[in-house]
Structures are given as C-alpha cells and as structure tokens.
N, C-alpha and C positions, 0 to 999 in steps of 0.2 A: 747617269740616272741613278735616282736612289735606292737601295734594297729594297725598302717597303712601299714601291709604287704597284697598285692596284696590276699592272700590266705590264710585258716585257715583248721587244720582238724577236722572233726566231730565226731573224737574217734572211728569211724569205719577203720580208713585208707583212706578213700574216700577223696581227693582234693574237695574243696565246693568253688568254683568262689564267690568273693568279692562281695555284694549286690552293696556298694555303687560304688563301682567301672564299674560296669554293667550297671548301672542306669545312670551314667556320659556319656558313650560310647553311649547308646540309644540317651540322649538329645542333646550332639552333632550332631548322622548323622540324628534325625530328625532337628535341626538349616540347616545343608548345605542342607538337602531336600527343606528345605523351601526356601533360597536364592538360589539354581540352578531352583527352580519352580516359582520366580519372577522375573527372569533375562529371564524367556520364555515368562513371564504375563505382561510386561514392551510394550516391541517391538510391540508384537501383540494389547495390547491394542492400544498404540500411533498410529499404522495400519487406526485405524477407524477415526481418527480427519486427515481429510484435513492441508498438510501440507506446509512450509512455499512457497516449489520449486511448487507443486501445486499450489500454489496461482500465483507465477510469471510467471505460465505456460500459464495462463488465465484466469483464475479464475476472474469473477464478482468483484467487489470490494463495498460493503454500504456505501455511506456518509452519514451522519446525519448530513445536513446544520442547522437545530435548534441552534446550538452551535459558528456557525460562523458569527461574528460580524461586522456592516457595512464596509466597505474598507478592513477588512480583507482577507490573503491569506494563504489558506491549503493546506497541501501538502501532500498529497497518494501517492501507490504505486502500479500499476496495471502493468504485464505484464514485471517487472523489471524495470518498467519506471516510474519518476516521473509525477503524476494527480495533478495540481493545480485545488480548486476552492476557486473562489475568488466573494465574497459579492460584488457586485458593487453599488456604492451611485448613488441616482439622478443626483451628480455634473459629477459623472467618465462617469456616462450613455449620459450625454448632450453634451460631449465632443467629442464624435464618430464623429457626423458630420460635424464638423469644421477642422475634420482632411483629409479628403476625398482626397482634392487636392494633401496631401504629400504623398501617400499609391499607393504599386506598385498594388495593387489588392483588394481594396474594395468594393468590392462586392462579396469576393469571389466566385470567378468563378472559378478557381483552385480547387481541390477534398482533400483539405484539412479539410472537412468537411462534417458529415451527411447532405442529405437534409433539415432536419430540422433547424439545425444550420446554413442554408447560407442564413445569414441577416444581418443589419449592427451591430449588437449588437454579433452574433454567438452565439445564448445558445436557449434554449426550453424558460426557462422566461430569462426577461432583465437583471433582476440582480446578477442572478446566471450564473457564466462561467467557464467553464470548459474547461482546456487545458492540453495537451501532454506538460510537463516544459520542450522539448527539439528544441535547435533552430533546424532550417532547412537548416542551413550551414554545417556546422563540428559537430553537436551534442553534443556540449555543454550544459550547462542548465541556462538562461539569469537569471537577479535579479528582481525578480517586486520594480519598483522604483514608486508608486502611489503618490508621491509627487507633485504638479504642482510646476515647475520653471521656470525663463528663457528658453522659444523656447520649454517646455516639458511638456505637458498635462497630465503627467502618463502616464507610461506602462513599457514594460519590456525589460533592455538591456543586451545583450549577450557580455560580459567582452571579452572573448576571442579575436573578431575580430570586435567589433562595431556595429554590428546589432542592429535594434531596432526596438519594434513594440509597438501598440499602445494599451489601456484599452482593445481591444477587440482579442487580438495576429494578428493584422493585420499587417505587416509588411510595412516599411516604402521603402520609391523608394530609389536606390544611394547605399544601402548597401547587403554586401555579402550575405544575404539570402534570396533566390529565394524566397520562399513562406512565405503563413501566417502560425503560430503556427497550428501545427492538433488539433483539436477538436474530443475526441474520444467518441463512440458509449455510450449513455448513456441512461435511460429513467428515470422517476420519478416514486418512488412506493408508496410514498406518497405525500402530501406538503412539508414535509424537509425530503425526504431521498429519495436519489439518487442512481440506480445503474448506475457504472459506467465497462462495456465491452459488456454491453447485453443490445441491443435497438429493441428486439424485442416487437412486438406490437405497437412502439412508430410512432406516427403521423408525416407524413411527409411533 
C-alpha cells in the first residue's frame, strides 16, 4: 500500500481516517471561517467612519488656512460643490474700491451672503475669502485669474459665457450673471482653521 493513501488499517480491521489528511480539512474550513468572518468585519467596521456621500450630504468641511499662501487659491469640496479659499494680499484687498463703479451689486445687498460677509471685502477677516467656485449664470465653475492686466484687477472669469467678477466674487454690471459668487456659512475655530457649512455661534 502506498504512503499517501487516504487510509490505512490498524490490523484490527478497523478503517483509521488519515491524520494528515484530517488536519488538512480542519485548516482549510478554519481559513474560509476566517475570510467569511472578515468580509462581515470589513463593512461593519467601514459603518463607523463617516463616508465620502456623507460628507457631500453636508457635512462641515476643516480648512486649515496655516498652509495657504499669499494670492494663493484652494479648492474644497463641501456639499458636492466646489469651496474656494483664497489668501488675499494687501494689493488684491486695495483693489475692491476702485472697482465699485463697474459692479452690478457692491454692496451686496443681494443674499448671496451671511450677514457677516456683506462688506466690501465678503469674508469674517480681509484676507481670507471664501466662495461657492459656482457662477450664478449656468453653473459653471469661473478661473481665478489674480493677475493684474490691461482693464483687469484680478478676479474670476467664467469661460463658458463671459462673466466676471472681481477679488471679492462681486460680480461685474453687462454680464450674464445676475449675482455676486455665494459666500457660504462658515465660522473660525481657530486663527487658521475654518469650518466651512456651520456658522453657528458666528458674529453677525
């Protein structure tokens, strides 16, 4: 008889089941216990951590402005919508006023903004702004172009149909979009971090 036959007898007549063979069978269906018992410990853990469709449900969103540097612009994601904030310099801040005369609504007076944000600047501090990156024509999302050029102070223009607004999402007179940029619900939880969909407690 060969080594490796399933079975052997023990000169009683008695069939005597293979050790190793036995031992094989155990370590396998304990292996599939263990991955039918991770494929249950997977899901359920993943359960506990707030997930991506949560977050665009409404979900708060942290900035940490420490890391954004002067004229720079960042871009989040709250609510499925693109959150710029954008660092504004002394030069981008000094520019607001000189532009009053071309702007269909500077002062906003339009509700495109918390109370706290309807000033000439739109933000809690000057140099921190925060905006909905969505025009208020068709829903496009404009380009911040903070370069000064010929006849253009900085600000942001919407490719699609020509819109334009200025350092502060004001919207300029002449062009297809009614309003200024929304300015959405934010407060400060420290000096550099911002939340942005919950402006509860925040000064108005």
């Amino acid at each position: 008889m060969s080594s490796d036959h399933a079975e052997h007898h023990d000169g009683s007549g008695e069939h005597v089941a293979d050790t190793g063979r036995r031992k094989m069978l155990t370590i396998t269906t304990a292996a599939l216990g263990a991955v039918g018992g991770g494929a249950l410990v997977v899901p359920f853990a993943g359960s506990l951590v707030p997930s991506e469709r949560a977050k665009s449900a409404g979900a708060p969103v942290e900035v940490d402005i420490s890391k954004i540097e002067a004229g720079q612009q960042l871009t989040y994601e709250w609510r499925g919508k693109p959150v710029w904030v954008i660092n504004r310099t002394p030069e981008m801040l000094g520019s607001l006023s000189e532009l009053t005369p071309a702007l269909a609504d500077p002062n906003s007076n339009l509700a495109q903004q918390p109370a706290y944000a309807q000033n000439e600047h739109r933000s809690i501090r000057e140099d921190i702004l925060v905006l909905v990156g969505i025009c208020t024509h068709l829903g496009c999302s404009p380009k911040y172009l903070p370069e000064v050029a010929d006849n253009w102070e900085g600000g942001f223009l919407c490719a699609c149909h020509g819109s334009t607004f200025d350092l502060a999402g004001r919207v300029f007179s002449g062009v297809p979009a009614p309003k200024n940029l929304e300015v959405p619900p934010h407060k400060y939880l420290s000096d550099n971090l911002i939340l942005v969909g919950d402006d509860s407690g925040a000064a108005s």
